[in-house]
C-alpha positions, -999 to 999 in steps of 0.1 A, spaced: 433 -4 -570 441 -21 -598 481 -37 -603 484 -18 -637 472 15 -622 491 13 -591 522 8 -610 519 33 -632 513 60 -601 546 47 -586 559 54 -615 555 86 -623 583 98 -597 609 77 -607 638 83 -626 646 46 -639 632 12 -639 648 -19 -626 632 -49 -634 634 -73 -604 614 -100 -622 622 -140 -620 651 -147 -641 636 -169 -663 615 -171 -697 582 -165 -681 597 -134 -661 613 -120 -687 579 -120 -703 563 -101 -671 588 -77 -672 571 -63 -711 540 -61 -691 555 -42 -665 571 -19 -688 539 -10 -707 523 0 -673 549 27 -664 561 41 -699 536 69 -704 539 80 -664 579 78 -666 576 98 -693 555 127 -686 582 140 -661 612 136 -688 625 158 -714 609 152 -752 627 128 -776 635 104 -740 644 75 -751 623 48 -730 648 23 -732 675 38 -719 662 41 -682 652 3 -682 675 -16 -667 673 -59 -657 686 -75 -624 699 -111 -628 696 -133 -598 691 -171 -583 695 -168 -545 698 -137 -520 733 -138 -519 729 -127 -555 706 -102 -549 731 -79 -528 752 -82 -560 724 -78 -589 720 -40 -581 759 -37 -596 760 -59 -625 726 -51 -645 718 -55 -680 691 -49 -702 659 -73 -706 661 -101 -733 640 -94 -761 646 -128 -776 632 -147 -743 603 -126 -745 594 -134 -780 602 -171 -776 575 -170 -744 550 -153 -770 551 -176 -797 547 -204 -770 518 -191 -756 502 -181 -787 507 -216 -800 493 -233 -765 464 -213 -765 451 -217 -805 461 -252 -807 445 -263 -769 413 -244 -778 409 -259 -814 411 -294 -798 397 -293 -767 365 -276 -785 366 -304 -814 364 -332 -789 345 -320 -767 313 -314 -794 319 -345 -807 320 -366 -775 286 -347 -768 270 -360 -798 283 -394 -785 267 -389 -753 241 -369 -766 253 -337 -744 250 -357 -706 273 -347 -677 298 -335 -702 311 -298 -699 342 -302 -715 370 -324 -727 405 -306 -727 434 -310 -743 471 -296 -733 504 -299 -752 523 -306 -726 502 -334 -704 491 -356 -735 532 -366 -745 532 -370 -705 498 -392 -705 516 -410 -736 545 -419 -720 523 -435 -690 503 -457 -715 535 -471 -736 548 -476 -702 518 -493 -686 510 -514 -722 543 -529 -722 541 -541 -683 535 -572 -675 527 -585 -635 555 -608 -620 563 -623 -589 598 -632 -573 616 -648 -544 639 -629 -519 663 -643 -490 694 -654 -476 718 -675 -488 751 -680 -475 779 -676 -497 816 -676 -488 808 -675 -455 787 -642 -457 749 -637 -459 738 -621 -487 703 -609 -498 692 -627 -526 662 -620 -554 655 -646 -578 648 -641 -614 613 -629 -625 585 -654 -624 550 -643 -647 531 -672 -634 522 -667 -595 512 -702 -593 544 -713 -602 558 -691 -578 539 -701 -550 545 -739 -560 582 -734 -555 582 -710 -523 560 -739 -505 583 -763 -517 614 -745 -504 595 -736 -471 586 -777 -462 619 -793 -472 644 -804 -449 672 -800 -473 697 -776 -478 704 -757 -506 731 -764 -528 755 -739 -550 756 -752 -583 770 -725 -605 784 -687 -598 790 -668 -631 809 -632 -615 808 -605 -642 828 -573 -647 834 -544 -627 807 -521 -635 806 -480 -629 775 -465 -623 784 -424 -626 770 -399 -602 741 -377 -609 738 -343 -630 732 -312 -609 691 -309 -600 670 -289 -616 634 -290 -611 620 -321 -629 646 -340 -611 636 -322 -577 599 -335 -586 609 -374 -596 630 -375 -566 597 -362 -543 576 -386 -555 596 -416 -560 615 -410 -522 591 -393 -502 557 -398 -517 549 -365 -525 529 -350 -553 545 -328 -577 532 -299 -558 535 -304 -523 572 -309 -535 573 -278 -554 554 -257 -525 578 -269 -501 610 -260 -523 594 -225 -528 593 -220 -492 628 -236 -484 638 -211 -511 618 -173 -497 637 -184 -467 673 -192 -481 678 -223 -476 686 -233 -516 686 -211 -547 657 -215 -568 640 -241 -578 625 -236 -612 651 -248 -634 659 -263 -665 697 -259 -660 718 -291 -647 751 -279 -653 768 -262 -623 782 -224 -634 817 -222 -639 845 -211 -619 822 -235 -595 832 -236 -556 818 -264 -544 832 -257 -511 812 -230 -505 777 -251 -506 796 -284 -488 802 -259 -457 767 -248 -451 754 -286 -448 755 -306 -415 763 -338 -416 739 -347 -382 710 -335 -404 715 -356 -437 705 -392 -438 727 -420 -446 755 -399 -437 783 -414 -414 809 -398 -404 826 -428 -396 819 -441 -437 822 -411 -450 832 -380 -433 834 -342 -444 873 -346 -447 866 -374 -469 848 -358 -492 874 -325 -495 899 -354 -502 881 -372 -527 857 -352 -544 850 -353 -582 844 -326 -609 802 -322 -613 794 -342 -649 789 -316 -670 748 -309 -673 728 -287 -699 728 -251 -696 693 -236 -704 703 -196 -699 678 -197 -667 690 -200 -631 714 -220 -621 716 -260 -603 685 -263 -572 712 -267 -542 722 -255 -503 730 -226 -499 721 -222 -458 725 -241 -430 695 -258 -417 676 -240 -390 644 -224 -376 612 -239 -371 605 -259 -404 577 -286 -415 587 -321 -418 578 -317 -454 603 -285 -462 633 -308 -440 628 -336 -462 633 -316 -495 661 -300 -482 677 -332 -467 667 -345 -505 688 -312 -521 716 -316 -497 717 -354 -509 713 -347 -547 745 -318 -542 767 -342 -522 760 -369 -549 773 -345 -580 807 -343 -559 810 -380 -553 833 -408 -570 811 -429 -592 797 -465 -577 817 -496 -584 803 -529 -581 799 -562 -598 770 -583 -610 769 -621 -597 745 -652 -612 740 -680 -586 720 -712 -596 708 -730 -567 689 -765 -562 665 -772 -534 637 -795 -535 646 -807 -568 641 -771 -579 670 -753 -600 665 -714 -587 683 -683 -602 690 -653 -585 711 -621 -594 735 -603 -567 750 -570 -572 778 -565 -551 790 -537 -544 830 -522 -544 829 -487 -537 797 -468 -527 808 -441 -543 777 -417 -542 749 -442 -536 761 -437 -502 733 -409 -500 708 -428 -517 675 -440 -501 674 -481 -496 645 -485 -520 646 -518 -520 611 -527 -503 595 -494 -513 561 -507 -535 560 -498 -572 534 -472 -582 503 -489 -599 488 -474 -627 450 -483 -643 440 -468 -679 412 -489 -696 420 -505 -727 395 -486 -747 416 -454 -731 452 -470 -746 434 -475 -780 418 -442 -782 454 -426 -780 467 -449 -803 443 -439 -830 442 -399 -825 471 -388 -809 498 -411 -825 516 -381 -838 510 -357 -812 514 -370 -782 546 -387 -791 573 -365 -769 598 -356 -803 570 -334 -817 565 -312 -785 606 -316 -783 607 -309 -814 589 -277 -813 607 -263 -780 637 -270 -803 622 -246 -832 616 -224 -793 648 -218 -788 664 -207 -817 643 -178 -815 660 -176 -778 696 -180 -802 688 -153 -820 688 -179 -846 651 -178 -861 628 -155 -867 595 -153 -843 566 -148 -869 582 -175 -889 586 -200 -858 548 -194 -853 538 -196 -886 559 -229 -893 545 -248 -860 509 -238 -865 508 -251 -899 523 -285 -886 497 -286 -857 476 -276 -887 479 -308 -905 481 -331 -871 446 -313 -866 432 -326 -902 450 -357 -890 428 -357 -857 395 -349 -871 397 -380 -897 402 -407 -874 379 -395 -847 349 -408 -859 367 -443 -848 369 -425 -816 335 -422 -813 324 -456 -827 343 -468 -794 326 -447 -771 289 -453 -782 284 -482 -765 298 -472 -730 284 -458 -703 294 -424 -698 296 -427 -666 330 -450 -667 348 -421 -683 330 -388 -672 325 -386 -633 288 -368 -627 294 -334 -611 269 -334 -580 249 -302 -569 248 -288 -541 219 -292 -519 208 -257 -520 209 -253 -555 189 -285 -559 157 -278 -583 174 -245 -605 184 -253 -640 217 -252 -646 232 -248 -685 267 -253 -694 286 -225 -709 304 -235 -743 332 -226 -751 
């Protein structure tokens, strides 16, 4: 049976409609979509001149302590989400399609039609892509040297300063490593106290970076692991744009479900649950997107869990306790050395108080992420997508986004008003692709368009691509 259809059967005994859909902009949206499934049954069974709207009722809620509560506190839907989500969507889809179908007919002619079944474009992942290839242009490979050194009568781990020549490098390392003389200390220049503040509250792109940069985990495997923790109780949910913890916050209430013994880099004897209660700092105060509320505990750790679901909630717990923290002091120190007729300099950064970092992951020997785009690739976005896949136009359009969620602008004039500036970025796009393709004519398409194998049994049949 069809979702629509079963819905609307369900519906045609019930008095009123609650709508327990996620509390945020795309759930809003599901909840017009529920409504229009059940109107016509609901009404059957009521007087004439029922007003729809008044048996529709919304539940707000982030965790299930809040869904006990949601059944005596409900509102109505948000009309103004809803729109904002339509407008998005509209704009997504005509703007994706128009682009991906351009590029994709053109890079055909180019390739006169081989291997290629499409070419896509998305609004979100090309300012994402952009950010990569900025990043990955202005890079440049370096090598330095690490140790010991002994300095006021305390070892300290040492980095030197950045060398871009690896022979050079290796020239002074093998120099250092045969010499039977010491080092000398020829200069120590001590800077300021620095502060280093603690983090925002978490929301979900922080959730993500933290996965990936701590425990090597994709974007999903993160996000399907938080989903769990959350269907379980173990944190409130973790699709979020809000960093700012809701006010009056008790941030008691979350410190007493975590146990110490299960979060890393947590000693009692550094830093102990007294500790904290005694010294504990106000959250900074975060961005407040109208969704849910702050990813954080809100269970004790229990049950038979992955390794993977642990480690995200070990990495929530962390995130939480670091919100509450004092800042980090420490102080920056230049050392100039002299071995083997070699003048070295290496940076120290010692540290006062821990502040929060004492939660943080030693990252110290963790291996940089390399990335590999072709520098045909780097042009080719420099040429086409200059304008569009900078990040302030998409920001700049989610800004136009949420006015209409103010109450602020109207929707039909958001939409008109963006598609007439992707509009002219298309024009924009169409004239300078023919350099596009003038780059790609002599390549083998191979290099940029992997060949999509057959399977054995379909080996011999003629297959043809649909178009779009």
């Amino acid at each position: 049976m069809k979702i629509e259809q079963f819905l609307s059967d369900e519906a045609k005994s019930c008095d009123y409609l609650i709508l327990w859909l996620d509390c945020d902009m795309e759930g809003e949206n599901i909840c017009t979509e529920v409504m229009d499934a059940v109107m016509l049954s609901m009404l059957e069974s009521k007087p004439l001149g029922t007003n729809f709207e008044d048996l529709v009722f919304r539940a707000n809620f982030s965790s299930h302590k809040e869904v006990v509560d949601a059944i005596y506190r409900l509102t109505t839907y948000n009309l103004n989400k809803i729109n904002c989500v339509e407008v998005r969507s509209e704009i997504d889809l005509r703007v994706g399609l128009a682009f991906s179908k351009y590029q994709t007919e053109q890079l055909r002619l180019v390739f006169r039609d081989k291997y290629i079944t499409k070419v896509t474009y998305g609004l979100c992942q090309t300012p994402a892509l952009r950010l990569i290839v900025d990043r990955t242009g202005q890079g440049k490979p370096f090598w330095v040297l690490e140790g010991e050194i002994l300095y006021q009568n305390q070892l300290i781990q040492v980095v030197s300063d950045k060398f871009y020549n690896e022979a050079a490098a290796e020239k002074i390392l093998d120099k250092i490593q045969t010499t039977s003389e010491s080092y000398k200390i020829k200069r120590v220049k001590t800077m300021p106290i620095q502060t280093e503040s603690q983090p925002i509250a978490m929301h979900t792109f922080e959730l993500m970076r933290a996965g990936s940069k701590e425990l090597y985990l994709h974007p999903w495997e993160t996000m399907n692991a938080a989903q769990k923790l959350y269907t379980q109780g173990y944190i409130s949910y973790p699709r979020t744009e809000t960093s700012d913890y809701p006010e009056p916050f008790d941030y008691k209430e979350c410190l007493n479900v975590i146990d110490p013994k299960k979060v890393e880099h947590w000693s009692d004897g550094e830093c102990s649950v007294e500790t904290i209660h005694k010294n504990h700092k106000k959250p900074l105060k975060g961005a407040s997107r109208g969704d849910h509320p702050p990813i954080m505990p809100i269970k004790s750790l229990d049950g038979n869990l992955q390794k993977t679901e642990k480690d995200i909630y070990n990495l929530v717990c962390k995130h939480f306790l670091a919100t509450i923290m004092p800042p980090c002091k420490f102080k920056m120190m230049n050392i100039e050395i002299k071995v083997a007729d070699e003048e070295i300099s290496f940076q120290i950064k010692l540290v006062k108080e821990y502040g929060y970092t004492i939660f943080q992951q030693d990252n110290k020997n963790m291996a940089p992420i390399g990335l590999d785009i072709k520098e045909n690739e780097f042009l080719t976005f420099q040429l086409t997508c200059n304008e569009l896949s900078s990040p302030t136009f998409r920001k700049s359009m989610e800004q136009e986004l949420n006015k209409i969620v103010s109450g602020e602008a109207d929707p039909d004039e958001v939409r008109e008003q963006l598609l007439e500036r992707y509009s002219q970025a298309f024009k924009k796009f169409t004239k300078k692709f023919p350099i596009v393709k003038q780059i790609f004519a002599d390549k083998d398409v191979q290099e940029f368009f992997p060949i999509r194998r057959v399977p054995k049994k379909n080996q011999g049949r003629i297959f043809r691509r649909k178009n779009f």
